[in-house]
C-alpha positions as CSV (number, residue, x, y, z in Angstrom):
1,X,-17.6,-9.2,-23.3
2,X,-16.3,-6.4,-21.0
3,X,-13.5,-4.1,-22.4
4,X,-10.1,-4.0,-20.8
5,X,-10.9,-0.4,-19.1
6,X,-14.6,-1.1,-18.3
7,X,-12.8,-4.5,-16.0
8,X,-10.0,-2.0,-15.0
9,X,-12.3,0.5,-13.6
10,X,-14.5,-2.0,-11.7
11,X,-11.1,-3.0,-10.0
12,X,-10.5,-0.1,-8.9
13,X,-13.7,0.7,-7.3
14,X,-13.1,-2.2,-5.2
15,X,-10.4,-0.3,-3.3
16,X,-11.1,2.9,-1.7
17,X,-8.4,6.0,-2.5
18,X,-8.5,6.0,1.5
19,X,-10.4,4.8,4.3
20,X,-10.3,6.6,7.5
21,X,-7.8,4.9,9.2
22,X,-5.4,4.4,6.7
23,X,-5.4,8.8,5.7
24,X,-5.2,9.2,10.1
25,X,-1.9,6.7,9.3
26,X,-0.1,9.1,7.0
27,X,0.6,11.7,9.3
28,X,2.3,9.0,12.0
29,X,4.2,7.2,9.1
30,X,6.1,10.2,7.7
31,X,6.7,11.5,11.3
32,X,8.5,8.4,11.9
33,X,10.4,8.0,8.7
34,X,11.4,11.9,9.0
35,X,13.1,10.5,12.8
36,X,14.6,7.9,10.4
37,X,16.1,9.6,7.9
38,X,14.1,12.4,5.6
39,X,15.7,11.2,2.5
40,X,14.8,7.8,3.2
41,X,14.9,5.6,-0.2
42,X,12.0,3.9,-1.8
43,X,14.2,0.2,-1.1
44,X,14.9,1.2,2.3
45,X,11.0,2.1,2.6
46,X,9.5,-1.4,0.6
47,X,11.9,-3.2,3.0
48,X,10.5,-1.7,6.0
49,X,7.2,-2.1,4.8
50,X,7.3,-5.8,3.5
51,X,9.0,-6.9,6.4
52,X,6.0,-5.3,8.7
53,X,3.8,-7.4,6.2
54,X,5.6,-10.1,6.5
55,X,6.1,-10.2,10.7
56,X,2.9,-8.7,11.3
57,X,0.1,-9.8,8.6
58,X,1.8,-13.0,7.7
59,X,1.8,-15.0,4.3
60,X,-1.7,-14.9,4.1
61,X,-1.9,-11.9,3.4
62,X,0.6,-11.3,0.7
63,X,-1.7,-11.6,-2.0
64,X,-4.1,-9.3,-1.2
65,X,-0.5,-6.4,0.0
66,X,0.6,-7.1,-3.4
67,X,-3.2,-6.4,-5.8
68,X,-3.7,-3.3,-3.3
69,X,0.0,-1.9,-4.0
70,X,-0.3,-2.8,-7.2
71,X,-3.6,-1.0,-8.0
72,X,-2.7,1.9,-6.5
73,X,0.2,2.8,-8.4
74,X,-1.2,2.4,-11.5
């Protein structure tokens, strides 16, 4: 049987720290929350960004948002 951090480290290697497009999306998404406001809160941010999830991606999607958010900030 597999240890709780050898299983937790194969889960992670799944998802990539970056892929190309999502490190050329930085730059353009803190440009844009800077025009917003550039102390802009974490709620006011997860809004934004699970109502682009939602409109955009759709419920489909959801569960994969939520293991990819969730791994990464472990």
């Amino acid at each position: 049987m597999k240890s709780l951090k050898q299983t937790a480290s194969e889960v992670l290697l799944e998802i990539p720290a970056f892929t190309p497009k999502s490190d050329k999306l930085i730059p353009f998404i803190n440009k844009a929350i800077g025009r917003v406001d550039d102390d802009l809160s974490i709620t006011d941010f997860a809004l934004a960004v699970t109502k682009i999830v939602e409109t955009e991606y759709g419920s489909h999607n959801y569960e994969k948002f939520v293991k990819i958010v969730k791994l990464k900030l472990v």
